[in-house]
N, C-alpha and C positions, 0 to 999 in steps of 0.2 A: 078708064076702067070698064073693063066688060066694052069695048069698041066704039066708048063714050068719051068725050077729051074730061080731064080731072084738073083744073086748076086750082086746087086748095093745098097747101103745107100740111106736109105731115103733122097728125097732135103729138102733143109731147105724151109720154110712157110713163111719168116721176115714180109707178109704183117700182119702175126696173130698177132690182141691184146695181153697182159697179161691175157686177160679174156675170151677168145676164147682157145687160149692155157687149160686154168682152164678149162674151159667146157669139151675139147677134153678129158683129163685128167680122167676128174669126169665120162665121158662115159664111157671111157674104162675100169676104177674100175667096176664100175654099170653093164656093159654088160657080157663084157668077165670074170674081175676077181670076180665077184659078193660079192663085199664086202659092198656096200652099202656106200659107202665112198664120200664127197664130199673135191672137190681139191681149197681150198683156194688160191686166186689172191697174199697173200701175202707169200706164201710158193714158188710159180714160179716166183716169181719177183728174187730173188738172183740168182736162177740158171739159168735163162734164161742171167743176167748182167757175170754169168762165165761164157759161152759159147761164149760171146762176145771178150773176152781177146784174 
């Protein structure tokens, strides 16, 4: 970060919606990987309940 190495995990967000998540998602496809892709709320609903386990 800022031309410094960052070795720490991301924190978790738990204030984010299921549909904030999706958006996030849908960006990142859009932006960075440019697929044009958008991220359905019910595709993140499962994995966001495994991550909870």
């Amino acid at each position: 970060m800022n031309g410094k190495p960052y070795n720490r995990p991301m924190p978790a967000h738990p204030q984010l919606s299921d549909l904030e998540i999706a958006e996030v998602i849908t960006y990142i496809y859009n932006e960075w990987g440019n697929e044009a892709k958008l991220t359905d709320v019910k595709s993140v609903k499962p994995i966001l309940e495994g991550c909870k386990k």
